[in-house]
C-alpha positions as CSV (number, residue, x, y, z in Angstrom):
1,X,23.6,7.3,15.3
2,X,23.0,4.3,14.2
3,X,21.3,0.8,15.4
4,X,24.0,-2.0,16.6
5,X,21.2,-4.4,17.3
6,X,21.7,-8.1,15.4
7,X,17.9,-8.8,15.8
8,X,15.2,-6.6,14.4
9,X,14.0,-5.2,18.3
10,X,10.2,-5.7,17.5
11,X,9.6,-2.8,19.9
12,X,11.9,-0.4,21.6
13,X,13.2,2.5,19.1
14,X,11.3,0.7,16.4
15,X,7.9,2.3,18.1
16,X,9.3,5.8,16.9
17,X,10.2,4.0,13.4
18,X,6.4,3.3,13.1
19,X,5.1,7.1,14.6
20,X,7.5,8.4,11.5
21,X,5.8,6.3,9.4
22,X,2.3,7.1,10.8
23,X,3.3,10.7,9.8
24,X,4.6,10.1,6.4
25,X,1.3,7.3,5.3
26,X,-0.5,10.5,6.5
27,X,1.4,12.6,4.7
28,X,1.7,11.1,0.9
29,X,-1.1,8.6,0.5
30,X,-4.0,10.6,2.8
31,X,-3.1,13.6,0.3
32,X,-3.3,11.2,-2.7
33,X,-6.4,9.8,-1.1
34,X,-8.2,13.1,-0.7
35,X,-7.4,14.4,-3.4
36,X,-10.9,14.0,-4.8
37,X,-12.0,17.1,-3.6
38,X,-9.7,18.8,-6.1
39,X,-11.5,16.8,-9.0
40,X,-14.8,19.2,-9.6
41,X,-12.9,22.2,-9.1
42,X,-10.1,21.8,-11.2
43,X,-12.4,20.0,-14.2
44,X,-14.8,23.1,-14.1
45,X,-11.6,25.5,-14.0
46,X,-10.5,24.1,-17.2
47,X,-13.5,22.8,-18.9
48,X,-12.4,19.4,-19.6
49,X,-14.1,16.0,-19.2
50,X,-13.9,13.5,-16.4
51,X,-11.5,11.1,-17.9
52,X,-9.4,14.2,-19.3
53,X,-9.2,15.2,-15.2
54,X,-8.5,12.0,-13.8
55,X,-4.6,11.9,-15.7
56,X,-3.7,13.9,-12.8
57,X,-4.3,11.3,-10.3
58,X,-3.4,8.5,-12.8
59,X,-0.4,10.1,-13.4
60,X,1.0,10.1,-9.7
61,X,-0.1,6.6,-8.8
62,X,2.0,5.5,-12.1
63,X,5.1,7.4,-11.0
64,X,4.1,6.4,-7.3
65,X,4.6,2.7,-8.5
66,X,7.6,3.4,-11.3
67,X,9.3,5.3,-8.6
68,X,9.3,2.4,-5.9
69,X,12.0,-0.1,-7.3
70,X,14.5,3.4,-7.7
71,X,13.8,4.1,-3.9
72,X,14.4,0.7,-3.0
73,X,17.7,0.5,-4.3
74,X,18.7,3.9,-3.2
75,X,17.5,2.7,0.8
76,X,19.9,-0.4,0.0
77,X,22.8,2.2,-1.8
78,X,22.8,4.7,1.0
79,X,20.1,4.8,4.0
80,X,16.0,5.0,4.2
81,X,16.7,8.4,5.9
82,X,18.0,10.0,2.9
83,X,15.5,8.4,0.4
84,X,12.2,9.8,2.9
85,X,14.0,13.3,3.2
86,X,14.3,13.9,-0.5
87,X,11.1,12.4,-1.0
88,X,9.6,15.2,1.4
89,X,11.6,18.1,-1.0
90,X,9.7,16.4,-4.3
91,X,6.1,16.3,-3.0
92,X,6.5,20.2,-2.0
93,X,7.9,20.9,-5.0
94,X,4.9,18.7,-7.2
95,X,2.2,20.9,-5.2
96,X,4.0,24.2,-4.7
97,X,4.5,24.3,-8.7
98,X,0.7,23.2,-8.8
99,X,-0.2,26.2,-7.4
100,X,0.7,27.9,-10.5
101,X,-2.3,25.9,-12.5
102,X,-1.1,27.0,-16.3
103,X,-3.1,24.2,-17.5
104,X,-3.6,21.0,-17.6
105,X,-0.5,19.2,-18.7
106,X,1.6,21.3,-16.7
107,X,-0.8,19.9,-13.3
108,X,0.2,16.5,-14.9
109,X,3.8,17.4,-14.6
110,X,3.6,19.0,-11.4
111,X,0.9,17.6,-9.0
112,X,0.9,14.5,-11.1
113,X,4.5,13.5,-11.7
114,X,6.8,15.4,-9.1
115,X,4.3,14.9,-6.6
116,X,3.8,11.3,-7.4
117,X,7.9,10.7,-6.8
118,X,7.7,12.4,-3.5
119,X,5.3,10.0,-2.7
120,X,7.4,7.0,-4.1
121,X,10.0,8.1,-2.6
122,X,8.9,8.7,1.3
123,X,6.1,5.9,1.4
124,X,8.5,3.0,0.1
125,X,11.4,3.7,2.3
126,X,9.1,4.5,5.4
127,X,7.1,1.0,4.9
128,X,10.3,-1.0,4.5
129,X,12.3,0.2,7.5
130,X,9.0,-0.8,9.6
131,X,9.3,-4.3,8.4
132,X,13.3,-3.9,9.1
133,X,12.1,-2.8,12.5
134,X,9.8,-6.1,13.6
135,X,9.3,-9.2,12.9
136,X,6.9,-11.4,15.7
137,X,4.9,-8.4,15.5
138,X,5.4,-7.1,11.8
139,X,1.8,-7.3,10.9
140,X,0.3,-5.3,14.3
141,X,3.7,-2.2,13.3
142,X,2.7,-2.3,9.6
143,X,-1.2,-1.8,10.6
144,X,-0.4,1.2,12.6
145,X,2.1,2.6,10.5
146,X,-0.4,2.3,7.6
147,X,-3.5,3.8,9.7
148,X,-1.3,7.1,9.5
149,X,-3.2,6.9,6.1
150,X,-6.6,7.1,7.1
151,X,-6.0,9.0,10.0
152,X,-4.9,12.0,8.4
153,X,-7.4,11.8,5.7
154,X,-10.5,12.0,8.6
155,X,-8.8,15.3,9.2
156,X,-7.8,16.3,5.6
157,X,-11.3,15.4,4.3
158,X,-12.9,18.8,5.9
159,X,-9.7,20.8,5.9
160,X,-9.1,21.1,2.4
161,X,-12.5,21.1,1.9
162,X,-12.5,24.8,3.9
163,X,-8.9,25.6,2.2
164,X,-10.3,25.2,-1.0
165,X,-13.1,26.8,0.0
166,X,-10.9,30.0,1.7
167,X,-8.0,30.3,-0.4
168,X,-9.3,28.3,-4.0
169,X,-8.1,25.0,-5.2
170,X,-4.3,26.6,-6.4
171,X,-4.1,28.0,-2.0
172,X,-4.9,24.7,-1.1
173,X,-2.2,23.0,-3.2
174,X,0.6,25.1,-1.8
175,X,-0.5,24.9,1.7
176,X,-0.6,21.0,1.4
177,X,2.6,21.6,-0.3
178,X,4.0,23.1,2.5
179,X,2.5,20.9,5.5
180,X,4.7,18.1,3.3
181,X,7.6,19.9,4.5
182,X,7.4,17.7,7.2
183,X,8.0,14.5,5.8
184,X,11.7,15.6,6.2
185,X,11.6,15.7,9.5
186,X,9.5,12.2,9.4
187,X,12.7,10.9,7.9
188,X,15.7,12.7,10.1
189,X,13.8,9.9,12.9
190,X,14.2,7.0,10.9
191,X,17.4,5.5,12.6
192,X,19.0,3.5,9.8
193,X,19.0,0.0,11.5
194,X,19.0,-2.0,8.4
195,X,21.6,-0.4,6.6
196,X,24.0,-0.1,8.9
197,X,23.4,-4.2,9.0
198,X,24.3,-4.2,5.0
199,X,27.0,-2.1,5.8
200,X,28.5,-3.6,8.4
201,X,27.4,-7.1,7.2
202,X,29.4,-9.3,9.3
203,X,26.4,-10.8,12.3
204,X,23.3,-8.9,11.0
205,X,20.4,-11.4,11.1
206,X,17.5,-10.8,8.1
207,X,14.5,-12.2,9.4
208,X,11.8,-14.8,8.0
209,X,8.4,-14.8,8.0
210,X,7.1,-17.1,11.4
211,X,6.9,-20.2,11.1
212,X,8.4,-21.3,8.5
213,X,11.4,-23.2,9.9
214,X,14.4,-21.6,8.4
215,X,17.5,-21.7,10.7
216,X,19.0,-18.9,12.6
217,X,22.3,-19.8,10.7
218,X,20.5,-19.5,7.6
219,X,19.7,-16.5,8.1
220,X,22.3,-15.0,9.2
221,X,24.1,-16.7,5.9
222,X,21.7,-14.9,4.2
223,X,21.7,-11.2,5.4
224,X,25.1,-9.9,4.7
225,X,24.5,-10.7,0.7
226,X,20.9,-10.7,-0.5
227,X,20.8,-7.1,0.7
228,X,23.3,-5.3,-1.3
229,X,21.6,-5.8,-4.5
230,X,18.5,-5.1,-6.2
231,X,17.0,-8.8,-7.4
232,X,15.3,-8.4,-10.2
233,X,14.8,-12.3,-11.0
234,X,11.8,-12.5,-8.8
235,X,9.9,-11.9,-11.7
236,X,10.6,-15.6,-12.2
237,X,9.3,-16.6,-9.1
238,X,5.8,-18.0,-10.2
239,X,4.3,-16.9,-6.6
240,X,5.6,-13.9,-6.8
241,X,3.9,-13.6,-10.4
242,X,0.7,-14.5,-8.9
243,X,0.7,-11.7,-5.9
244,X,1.5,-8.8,-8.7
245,X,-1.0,-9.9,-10.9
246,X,-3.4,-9.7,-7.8
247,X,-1.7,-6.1,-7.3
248,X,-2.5,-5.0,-10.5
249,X,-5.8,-5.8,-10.9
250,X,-6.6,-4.4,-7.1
251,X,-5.1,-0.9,-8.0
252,X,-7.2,-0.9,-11.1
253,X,-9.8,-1.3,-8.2
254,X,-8.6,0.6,-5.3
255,X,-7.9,4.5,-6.7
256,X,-11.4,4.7,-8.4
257,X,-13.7,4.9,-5.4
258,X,-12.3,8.0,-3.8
259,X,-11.7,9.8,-7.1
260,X,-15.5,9.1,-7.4
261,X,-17.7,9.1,-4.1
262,X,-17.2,13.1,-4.2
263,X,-18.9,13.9,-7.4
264,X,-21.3,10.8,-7.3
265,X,-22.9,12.8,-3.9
266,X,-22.9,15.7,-6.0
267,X,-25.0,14.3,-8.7
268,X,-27.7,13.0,-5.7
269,X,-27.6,16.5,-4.5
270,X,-25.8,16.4,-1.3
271,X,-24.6,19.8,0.1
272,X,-20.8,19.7,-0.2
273,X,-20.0,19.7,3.9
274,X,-21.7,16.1,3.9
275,X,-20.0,15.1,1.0
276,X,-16.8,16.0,2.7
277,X,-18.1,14.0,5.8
278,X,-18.0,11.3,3.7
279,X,-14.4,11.5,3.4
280,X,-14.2,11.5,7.1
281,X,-16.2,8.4,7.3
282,X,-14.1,6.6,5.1
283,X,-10.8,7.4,6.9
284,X,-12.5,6.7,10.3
285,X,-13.6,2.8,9.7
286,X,-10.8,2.4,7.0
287,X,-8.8,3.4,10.6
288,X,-10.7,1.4,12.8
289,X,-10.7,-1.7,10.2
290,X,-6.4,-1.4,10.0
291,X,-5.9,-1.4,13.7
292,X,-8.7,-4.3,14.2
293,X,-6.9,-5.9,11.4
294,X,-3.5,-6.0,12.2
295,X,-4.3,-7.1,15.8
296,X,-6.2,-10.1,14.8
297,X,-3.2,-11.1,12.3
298,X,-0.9,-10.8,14.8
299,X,-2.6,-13.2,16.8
300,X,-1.9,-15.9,14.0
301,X,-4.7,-17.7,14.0
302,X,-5.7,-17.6,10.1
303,X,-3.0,-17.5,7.8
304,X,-2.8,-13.6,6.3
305,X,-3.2,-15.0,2.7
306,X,-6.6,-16.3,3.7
307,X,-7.7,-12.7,5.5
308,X,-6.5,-10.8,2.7
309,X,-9.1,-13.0,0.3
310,X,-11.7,-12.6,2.5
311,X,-11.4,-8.8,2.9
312,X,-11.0,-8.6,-1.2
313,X,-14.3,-10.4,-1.3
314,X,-16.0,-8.6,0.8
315,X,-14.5,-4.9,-0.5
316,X,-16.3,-6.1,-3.5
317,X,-19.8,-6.5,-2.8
318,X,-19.7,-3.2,-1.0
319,X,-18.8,-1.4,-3.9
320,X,-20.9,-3.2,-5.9
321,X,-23.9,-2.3,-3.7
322,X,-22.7,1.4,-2.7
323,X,-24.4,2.8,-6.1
324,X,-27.6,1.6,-4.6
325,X,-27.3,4.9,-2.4
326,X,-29.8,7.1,-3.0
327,X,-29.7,9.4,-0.1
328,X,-26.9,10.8,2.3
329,X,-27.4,8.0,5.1
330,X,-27.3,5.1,2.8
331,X,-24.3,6.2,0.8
332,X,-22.8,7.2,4.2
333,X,-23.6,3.3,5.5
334,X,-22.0,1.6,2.0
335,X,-19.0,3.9,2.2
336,X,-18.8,3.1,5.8
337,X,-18.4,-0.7,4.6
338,X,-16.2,-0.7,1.9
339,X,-13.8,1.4,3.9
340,X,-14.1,-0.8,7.1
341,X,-12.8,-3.3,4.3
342,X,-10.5,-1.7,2.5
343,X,-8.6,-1.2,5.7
344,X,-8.0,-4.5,6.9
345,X,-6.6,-5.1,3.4
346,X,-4.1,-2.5,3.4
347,X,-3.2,-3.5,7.0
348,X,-1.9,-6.9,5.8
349,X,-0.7,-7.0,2.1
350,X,2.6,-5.8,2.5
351,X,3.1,-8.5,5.6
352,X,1.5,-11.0,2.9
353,X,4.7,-10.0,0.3
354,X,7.2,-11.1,3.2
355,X,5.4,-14.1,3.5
356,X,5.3,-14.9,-0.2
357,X,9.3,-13.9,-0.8
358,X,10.9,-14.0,2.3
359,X,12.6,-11.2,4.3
360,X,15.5,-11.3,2.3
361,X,14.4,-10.7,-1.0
362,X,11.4,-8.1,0.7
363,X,13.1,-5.2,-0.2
364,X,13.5,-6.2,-3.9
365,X,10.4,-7.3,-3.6
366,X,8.3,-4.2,-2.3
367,X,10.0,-2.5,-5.3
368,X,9.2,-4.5,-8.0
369,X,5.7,-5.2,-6.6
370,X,5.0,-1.4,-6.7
371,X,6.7,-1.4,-10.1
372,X,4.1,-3.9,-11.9
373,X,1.4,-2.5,-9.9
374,X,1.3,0.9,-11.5
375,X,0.4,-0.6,-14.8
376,X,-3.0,-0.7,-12.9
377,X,-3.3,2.3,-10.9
378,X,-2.3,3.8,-14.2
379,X,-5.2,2.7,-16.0
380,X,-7.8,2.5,-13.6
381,X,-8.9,5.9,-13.2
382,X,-9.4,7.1,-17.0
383,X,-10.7,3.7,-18.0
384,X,-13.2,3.9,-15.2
385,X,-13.8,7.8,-16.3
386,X,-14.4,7.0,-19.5
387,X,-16.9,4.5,-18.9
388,X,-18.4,7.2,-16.5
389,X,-18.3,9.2,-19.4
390,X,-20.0,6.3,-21.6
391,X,-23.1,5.6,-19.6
392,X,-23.4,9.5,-18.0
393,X,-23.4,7.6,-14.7
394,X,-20.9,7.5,-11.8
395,X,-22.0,4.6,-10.8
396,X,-20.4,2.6,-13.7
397,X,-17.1,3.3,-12.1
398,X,-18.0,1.4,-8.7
399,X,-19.3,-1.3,-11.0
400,X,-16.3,-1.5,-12.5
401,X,-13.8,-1.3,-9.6
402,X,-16.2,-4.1,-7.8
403,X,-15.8,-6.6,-10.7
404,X,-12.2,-6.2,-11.1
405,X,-11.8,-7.1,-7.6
406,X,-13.7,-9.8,-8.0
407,X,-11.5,-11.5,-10.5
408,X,-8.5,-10.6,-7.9
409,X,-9.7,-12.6,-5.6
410,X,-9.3,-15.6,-7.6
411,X,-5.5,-14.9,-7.6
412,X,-5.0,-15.3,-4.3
413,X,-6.7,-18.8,-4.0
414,X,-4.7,-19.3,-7.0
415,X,-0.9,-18.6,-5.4
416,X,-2.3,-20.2,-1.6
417,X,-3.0,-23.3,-3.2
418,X,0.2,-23.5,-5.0
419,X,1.9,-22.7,-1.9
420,X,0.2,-25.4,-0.3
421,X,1.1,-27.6,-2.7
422,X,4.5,-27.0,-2.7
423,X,4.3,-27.6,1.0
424,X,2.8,-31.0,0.5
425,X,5.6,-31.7,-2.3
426,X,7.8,-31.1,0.4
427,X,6.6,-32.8,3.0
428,X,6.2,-35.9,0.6
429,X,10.0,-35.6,-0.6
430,X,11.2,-35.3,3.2
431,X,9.4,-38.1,4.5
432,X,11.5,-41.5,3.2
433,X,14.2,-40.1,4.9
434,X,12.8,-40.5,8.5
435,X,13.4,-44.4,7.6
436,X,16.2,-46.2,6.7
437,X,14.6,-48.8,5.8
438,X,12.8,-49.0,2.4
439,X,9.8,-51.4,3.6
440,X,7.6,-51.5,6.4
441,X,8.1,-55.2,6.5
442,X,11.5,-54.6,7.1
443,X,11.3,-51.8,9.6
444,X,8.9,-54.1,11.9
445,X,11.4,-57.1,12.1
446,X,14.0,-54.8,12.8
447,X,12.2,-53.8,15.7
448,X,11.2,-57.7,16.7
């Protein structure tokens, strides 16, 4: 069954769009985000060094992001359904082959790559129809959607914790393996309301970001042809340019602080169940700062350009004073911060790529921003292991991750004041035409 709808609903059947992709956020990037409590185990199973360990999880952010721009253009080929259900098959399979441990490169092959293009494919698809799904309130069903992340990590944080600690860290990949089964069914749900549009392409309307005065004829010029293909030329687009240079320098940033906060505890002596509380911590404000988030951005009272710069700012200066900790409370209180932080961050940055492309092009878009992004998700982790490594300290990494973001920040005011400027240009070009007359002069005796 498929939607007939020419208007994204912004509510209706597009609620159960966002539960699905609750469940699926929950499903791929909670398990990528936990995964930290694999990290001691499996580096003291094989004897290897910190930076040797941390290819697992650089692997599957790569093929996380190299993945993205194939499952775009398989959502526009045949539906976002299809793309989430066979992403649920490949994340079983990247953990159920995990379980078998061989050695290291074959946990790079398994839980790094297949499980990496599980996650590709069922987070890109299940992000995109959500933004298909909504448009007045795009930035509130992308907050919630993306809270399935943290959500499910609060929970995950102890569980795998007590797998590992029942069934060793090989049980706990292939029961994680199999509670990704579900994914599929995630994605049976996810009513194919854009596609049909592309498919049917004769009064389907693609939406625009608010506000920014494009006709309704526009757009409905628009939708049945920017759709049906995969645009690669926004690689041209200077803004766009700007937002995945941000992007990469961000994931650089983003993937090191959970690898990290579990053995950092270790090496001040906490007792592994609060270290895994700590987990739980970070999902519960990273929750709370989503929802708060994507409620204030859907008020649209402060452009979501400017929030996002304020959030990378502040993410910043918490990791830069979390290796302060010295105790359980006080690392408890910085993590609390920086995932308060990192939440409203994640609640807006997609919503922030519509309004730096346009709805039309978002799709292409999403893809290719994943695409250049992996370049630093790829080399965050062993660059910040090795400089762990280095000084003997795992509080270089948060250094690190907190200067980087630091000089992503400066991107963004970058690409918002050249989209202000070409607003101005705009506005400047636009005006003579009010008047007929060339002169003021002129203009007044015409009037006397």
């Amino acid at each position: 069954m498929q939607a007939k709808d020419s208007n994204p609903p912004d509510g209706g059947y597009g609620w159960v769009v966002v539960v699905s992709a609750f469940m699926v956020m929950g499903l791929t990037a909670a398990v990528l985000k936990t995964f930290g409590l694999f990290f001691v185990e499996i580096q003291q199973h094989f004897d290897e060094l910190a930076s040797t360990t941390s290819w697992i999880t650089s692997v599957t952010i790569v093929v996380f992001h190299l993945g993205a721009p194939v499952a775009s253009s398989l959502c526009v080929q045949y539906t976002h359904r299809t793309v989430v259900i066979t992403g649920g098959l490949l994340a079983f399979s990247g953990m159920a082959l995990g379980f078998f441990g061989l050695n290291m490169v074959w946990l790079y092959a398994t839980t790094g790559f297949l499980q990496g293009l599980g996650i590709s494919f069922s987070w890109t698809p299940a992000i995109s129809i959500v933004s298909h799904y909504f448009s007045k309130k795009r930035a509130l069903a992308n907050a919630i959607a993306s809270a399935g992340e943290c959500a499910f990590a609060f929970m995950f944080g102890p569980f795998f914790q007590w797998l590992i600690g029942q069934y060793g860290w090989k049980g706990a990949l292939l029961i994680i393996g199999g509670i990704q089964l579900n994914i599929c069914v995630c994605g049976v749900l996810m009513r194919p309301l854009a596609s049909s549009c592309f498919l049917e392409a004769s009064h389907c309307e693609t939406e625009t970001p608010p506000g920014n005065g494009a006709s309704r004829t526009d757009k409905e010029d628009q939708s049945p042809i920017t759709p049906k293909t995969f645009n690669w030329m926004l690689v041209r687009r200077p803004e766009f340019v700007l937002y995945a240079i941000f992007g990469i320098l961000a994931a650089m940033s983003f993937f090191v602080p959970p690898l990290f906060l579990v053995p950092l505890s270790y090496s001040l002596g906490i007792d592994e169940s609060w270290t895994a509380s700590l987990l739980s911590i970070l999902a519960m404000v990273d929750f709370g700062g989503r929802l708060l988030c994507g409620w204030y951005a859907n008020l649209h009272v402060t452009k979501t350009i400017h929030l996002l710069a304020m959030a990378i700012t502040l993410i910043s200066t918490s990791l830069m004073l979390l290796p302060l900790a010295n105790n359980y409370l006080s690392l408890a209180i910085f993590t609390g911060f920086y995932g308060f932080f990192f939440g409203t961050t994640v609640a807006i940055h997609i919503t922030v790529l519509v309004d730096v492309v346009g709805m039309p092009e978002f799709d292409s878009a999403l893809g290719l921003f994943m695409l250049i992004r992996s370049t630093g998700g790829f080399v965050g982790p062993p660059l910040a292991g090795l400089i762990v490594d280095m000084s003997g300290d795992y509080r270089a990494g948060f250094y690190m991750a907190g200067a980087i973001l630091v000089l992503s920040a400066g991107f963004l005011i970058i690409l918002d004041r050249l989209q202000q400027r070409k607003i101005r240009g705009s506005k400047i070009r636009t005006k003579p035409e009010k008047s007929m007359l060339p002169y003021p002069s002129l203009h007044i005796l015409k009037h006397q």
